[in-house]
Each structure stands twice: as C-alpha cells, then as structure tokens.
TORPA-4810 file (N, C-alpha, C, O; in nm, 3 decimals):
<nodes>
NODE_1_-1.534_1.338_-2.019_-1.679_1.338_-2.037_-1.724_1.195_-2.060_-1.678_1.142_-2.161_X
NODE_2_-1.821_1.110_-1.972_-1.870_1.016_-2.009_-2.007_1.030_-2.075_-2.088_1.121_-2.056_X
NODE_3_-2.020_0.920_-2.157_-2.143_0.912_-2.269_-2.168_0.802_-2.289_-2.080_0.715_-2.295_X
NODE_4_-2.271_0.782_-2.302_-2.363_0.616_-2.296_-2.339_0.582_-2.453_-2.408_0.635_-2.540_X
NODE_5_-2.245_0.497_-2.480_-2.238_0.398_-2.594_-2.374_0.328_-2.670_-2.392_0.294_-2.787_X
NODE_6_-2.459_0.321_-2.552_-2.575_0.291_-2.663_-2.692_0.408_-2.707_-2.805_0.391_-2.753_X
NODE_7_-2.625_0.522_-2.676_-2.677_0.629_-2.736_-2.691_0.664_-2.906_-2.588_0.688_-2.967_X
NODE_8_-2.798_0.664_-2.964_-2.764_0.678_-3.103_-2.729_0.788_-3.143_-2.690_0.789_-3.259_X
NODE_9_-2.730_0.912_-3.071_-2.652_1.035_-3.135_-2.501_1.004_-3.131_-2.451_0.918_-3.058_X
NODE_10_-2.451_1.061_-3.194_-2.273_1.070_-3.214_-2.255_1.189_-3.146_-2.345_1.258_-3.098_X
NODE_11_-2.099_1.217_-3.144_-2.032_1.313_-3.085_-2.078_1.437_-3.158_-2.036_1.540_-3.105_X
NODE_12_-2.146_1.454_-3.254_-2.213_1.568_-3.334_-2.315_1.619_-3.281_-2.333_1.740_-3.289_X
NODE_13_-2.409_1.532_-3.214_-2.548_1.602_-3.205_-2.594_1.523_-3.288_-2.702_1.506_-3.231_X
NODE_14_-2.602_1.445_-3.397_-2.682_1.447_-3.491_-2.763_1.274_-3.499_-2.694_1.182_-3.456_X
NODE_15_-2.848_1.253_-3.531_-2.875_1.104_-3.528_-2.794_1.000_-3.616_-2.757_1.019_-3.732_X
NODE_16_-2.779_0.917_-3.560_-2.657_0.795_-3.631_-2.717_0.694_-3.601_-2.746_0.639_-3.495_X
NODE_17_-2.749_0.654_-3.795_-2.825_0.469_-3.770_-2.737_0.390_-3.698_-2.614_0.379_-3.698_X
NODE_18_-2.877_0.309_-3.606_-2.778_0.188_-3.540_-2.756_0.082_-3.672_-2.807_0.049_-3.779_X
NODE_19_-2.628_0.054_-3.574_-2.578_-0.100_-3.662_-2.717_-0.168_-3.718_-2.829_-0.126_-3.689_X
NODE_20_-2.695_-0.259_-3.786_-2.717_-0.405_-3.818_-2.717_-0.499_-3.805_-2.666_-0.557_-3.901_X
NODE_21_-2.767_-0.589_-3.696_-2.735_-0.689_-3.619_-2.833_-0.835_-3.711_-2.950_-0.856_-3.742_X
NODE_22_-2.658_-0.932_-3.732_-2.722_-1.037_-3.857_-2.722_-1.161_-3.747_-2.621_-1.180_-3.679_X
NODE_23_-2.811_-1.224_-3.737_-2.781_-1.361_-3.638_-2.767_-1.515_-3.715_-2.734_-1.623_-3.666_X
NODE_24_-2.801_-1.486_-3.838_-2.809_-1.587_-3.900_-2.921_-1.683_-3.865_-2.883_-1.748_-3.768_X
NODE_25_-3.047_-1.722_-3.903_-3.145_-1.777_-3.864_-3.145_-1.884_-3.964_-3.148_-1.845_-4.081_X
NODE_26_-3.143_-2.042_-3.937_-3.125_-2.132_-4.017_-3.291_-2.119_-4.099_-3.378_-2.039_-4.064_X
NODE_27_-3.302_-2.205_-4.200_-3.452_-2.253_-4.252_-3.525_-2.333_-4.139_-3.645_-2.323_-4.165_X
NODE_28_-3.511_-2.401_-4.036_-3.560_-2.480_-3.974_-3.637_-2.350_-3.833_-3.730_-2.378_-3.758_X
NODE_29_-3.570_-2.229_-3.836_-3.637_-2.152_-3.775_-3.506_-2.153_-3.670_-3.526_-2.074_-3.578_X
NODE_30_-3.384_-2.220_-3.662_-3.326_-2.230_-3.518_-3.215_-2.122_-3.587_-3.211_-2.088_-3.705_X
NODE_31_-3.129_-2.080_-3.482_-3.035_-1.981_-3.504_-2.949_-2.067_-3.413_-2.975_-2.129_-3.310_X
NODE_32_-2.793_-2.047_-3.514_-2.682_-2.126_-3.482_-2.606_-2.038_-3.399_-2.576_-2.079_-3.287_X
NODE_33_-2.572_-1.932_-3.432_-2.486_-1.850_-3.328_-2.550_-1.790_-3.198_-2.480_-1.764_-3.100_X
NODE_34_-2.647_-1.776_-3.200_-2.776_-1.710_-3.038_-2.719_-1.815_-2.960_-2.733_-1.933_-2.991_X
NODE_35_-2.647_-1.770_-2.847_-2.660_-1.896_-2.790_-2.764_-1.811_-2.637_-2.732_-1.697_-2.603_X
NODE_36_-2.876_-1.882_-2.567_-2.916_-1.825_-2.464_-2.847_-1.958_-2.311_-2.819_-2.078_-2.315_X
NODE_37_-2.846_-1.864_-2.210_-2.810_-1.885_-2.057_-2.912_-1.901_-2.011_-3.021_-1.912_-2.066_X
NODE_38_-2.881_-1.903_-1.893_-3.021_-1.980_-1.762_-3.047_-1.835_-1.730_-2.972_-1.737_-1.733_X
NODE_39_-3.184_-1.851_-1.697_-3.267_-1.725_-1.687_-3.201_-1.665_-1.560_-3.132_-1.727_-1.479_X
NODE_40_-3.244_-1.485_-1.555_-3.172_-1.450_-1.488_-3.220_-1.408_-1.338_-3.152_-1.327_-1.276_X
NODE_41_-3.337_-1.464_-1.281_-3.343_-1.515_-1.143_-3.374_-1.625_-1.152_-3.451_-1.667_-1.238_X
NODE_42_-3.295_-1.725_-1.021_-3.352_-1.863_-1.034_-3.327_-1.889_-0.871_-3.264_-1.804_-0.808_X
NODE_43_-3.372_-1.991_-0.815_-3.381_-1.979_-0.653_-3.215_-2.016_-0.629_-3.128_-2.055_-0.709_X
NODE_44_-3.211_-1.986_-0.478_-3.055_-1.995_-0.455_-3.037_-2.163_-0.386_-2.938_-2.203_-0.323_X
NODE_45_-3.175_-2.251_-0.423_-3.108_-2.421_-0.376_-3.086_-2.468_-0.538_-3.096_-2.589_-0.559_X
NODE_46_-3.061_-2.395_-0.636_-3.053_-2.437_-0.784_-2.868_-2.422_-0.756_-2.790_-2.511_-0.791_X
NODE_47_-2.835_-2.330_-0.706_-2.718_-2.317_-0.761_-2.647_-2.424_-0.730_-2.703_-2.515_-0.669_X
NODE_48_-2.478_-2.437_-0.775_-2.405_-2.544_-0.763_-2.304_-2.507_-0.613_-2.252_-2.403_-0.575_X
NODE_49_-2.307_-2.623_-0.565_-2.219_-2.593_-0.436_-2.082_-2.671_-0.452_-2.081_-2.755_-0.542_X
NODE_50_-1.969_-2.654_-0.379_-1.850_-2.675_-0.361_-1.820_-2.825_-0.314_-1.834_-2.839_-0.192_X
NODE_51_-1.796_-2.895_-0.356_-1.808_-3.066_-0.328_-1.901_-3.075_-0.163_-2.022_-3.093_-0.148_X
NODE_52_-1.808_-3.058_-0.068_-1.953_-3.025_0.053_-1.984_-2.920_0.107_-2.040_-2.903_0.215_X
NODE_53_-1.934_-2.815_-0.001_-1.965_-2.660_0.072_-2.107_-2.607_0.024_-2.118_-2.597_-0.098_X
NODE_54_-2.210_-2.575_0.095_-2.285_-2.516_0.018_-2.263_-2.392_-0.010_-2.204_-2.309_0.060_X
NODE_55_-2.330_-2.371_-0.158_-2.303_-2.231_-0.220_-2.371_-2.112_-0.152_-2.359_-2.010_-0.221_X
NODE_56_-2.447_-2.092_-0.024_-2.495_-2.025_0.022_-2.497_-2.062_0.191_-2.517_-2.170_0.246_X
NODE_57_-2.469_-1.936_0.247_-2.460_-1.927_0.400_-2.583_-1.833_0.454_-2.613_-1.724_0.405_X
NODE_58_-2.648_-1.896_0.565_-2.765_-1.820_0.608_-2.690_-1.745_0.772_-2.604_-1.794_0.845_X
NODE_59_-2.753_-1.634_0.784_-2.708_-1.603_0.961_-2.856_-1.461_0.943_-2.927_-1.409_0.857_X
NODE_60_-2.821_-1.457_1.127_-2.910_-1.404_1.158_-2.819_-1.281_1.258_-2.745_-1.315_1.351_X
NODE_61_-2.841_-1.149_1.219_-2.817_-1.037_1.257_-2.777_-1.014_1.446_-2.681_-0.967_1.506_X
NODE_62_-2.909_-1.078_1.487_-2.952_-1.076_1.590_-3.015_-1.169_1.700_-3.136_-1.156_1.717_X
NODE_63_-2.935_-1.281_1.795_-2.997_-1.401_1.873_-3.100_-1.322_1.986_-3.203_-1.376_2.028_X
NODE_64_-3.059_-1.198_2.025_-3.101_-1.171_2.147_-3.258_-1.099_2.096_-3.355_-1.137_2.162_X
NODE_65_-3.281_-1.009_1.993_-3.388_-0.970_1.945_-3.417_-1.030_1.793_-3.367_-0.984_1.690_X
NODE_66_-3.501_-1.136_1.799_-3.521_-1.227_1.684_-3.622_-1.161_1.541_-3.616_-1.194_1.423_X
NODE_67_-3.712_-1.059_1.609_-3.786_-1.009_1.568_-3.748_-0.877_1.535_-3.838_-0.833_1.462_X
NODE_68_-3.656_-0.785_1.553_-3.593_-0.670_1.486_-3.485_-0.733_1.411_-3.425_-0.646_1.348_X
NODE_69_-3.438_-0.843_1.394_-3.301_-0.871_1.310_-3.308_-0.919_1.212_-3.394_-0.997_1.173_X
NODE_70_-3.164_-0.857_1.128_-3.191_-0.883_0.981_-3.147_-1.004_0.932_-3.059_-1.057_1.000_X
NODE_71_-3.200_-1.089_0.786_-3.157_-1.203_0.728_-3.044_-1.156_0.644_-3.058_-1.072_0.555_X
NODE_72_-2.910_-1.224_0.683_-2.794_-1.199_0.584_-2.773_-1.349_0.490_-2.793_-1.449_0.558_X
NODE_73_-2.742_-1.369_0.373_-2.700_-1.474_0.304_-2.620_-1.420_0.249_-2.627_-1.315_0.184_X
NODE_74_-2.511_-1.506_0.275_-2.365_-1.438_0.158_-2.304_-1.586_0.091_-2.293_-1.698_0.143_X
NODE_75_-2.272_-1.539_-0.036_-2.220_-1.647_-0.101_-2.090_-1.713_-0.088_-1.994_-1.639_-0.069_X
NODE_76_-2.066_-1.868_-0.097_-1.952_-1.888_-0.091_-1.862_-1.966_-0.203_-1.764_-2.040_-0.215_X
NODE_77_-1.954_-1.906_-0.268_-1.867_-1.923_-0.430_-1.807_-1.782_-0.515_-1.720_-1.777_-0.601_X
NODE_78_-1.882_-1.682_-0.460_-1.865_-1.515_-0.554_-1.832_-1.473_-0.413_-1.928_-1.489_-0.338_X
NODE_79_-1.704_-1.416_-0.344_-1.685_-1.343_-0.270_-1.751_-1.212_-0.239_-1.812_-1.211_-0.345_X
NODE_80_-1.781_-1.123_-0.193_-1.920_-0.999_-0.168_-1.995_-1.014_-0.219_-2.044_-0.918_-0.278_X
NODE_81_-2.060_-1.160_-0.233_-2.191_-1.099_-0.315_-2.293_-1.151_-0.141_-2.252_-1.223_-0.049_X
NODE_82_-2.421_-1.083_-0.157_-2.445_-1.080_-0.011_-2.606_-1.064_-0.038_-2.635_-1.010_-0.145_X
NODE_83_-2.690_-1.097_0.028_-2.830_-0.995_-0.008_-2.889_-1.032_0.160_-2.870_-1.125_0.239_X
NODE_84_-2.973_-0.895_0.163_-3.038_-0.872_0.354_-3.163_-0.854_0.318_-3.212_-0.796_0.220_X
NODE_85_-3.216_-0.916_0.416_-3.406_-0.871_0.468_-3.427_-0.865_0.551_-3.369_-0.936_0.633_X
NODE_86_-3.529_-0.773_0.589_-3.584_-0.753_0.721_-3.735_-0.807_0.697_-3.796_-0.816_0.590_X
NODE_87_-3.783_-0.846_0.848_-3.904_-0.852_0.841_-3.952_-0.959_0.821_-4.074_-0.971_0.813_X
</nodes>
C-alpha cells in the first residue's frame, strides 16, 4: 500500500501534529542554515555548457514540411532530458 508521507493522518486514521520545523533565524533577521538555489525556471542560454559543448541542442522534426514540424531541444549535459513544441 502506498501513502503520501506528507499526509498528516497516521496509519490510524487519526490526525498527527506535524513536526516542528526550527531554522534558526539569527537577530540580524538572516538565517544561517536556509540555504536557497537559483530559481526554478531560468532561460536555457543561462545554463553552463561543456568547455565548447553547448549545454543545449536545437533540431527540427521536419526539413521537408517546416510548418507542421516539431521543435526538439535535448540536453547535453542531463542525458533524456528533452522538451518539444509545436507551432
């Protein structure tokens, strides 16, 4: 049986306080342990490329019908990662 971990019922049925989450917030207002990452869309000429590889490959579905074919970009730093458009 799978069950969503961030469910607050327990295996009872019954409600179960969530944790307590302490981050430690200095006096100056900053918090030492939060650490935050780069937001999570950012354009794909930001990313980092491979000394002269770029990190992204463009192709086109279709030479002979330009206007029914789809845009493929696949990465060449994350193996399958891929995204398509039409239109």
């Amino acid at each position: 049986v799978l069950r969503n971990i961030f469910d607050p019922v327990n295996e009872t049925g019954k409600w179960k306080k969530p944790k307590h989450i302490n981050i430690n917030i200095e006096p100056n207002g900053s918090s030492r342990h939060l650490k935050v990452g780069p937001p999570l869309l950012t354009p794909l000429s930001e990313d980092a490329s491979l000394e002269t590889t770029p990190a992204w490959s463009v192709r086109q579905s279709s030479l002979l019908l330009p206007e029914s074919a789809v845009a493929a970009v696949r990465s060449n730093i994350w193996p399958g990662a891929f995204a398509f458009a039409i239109g």
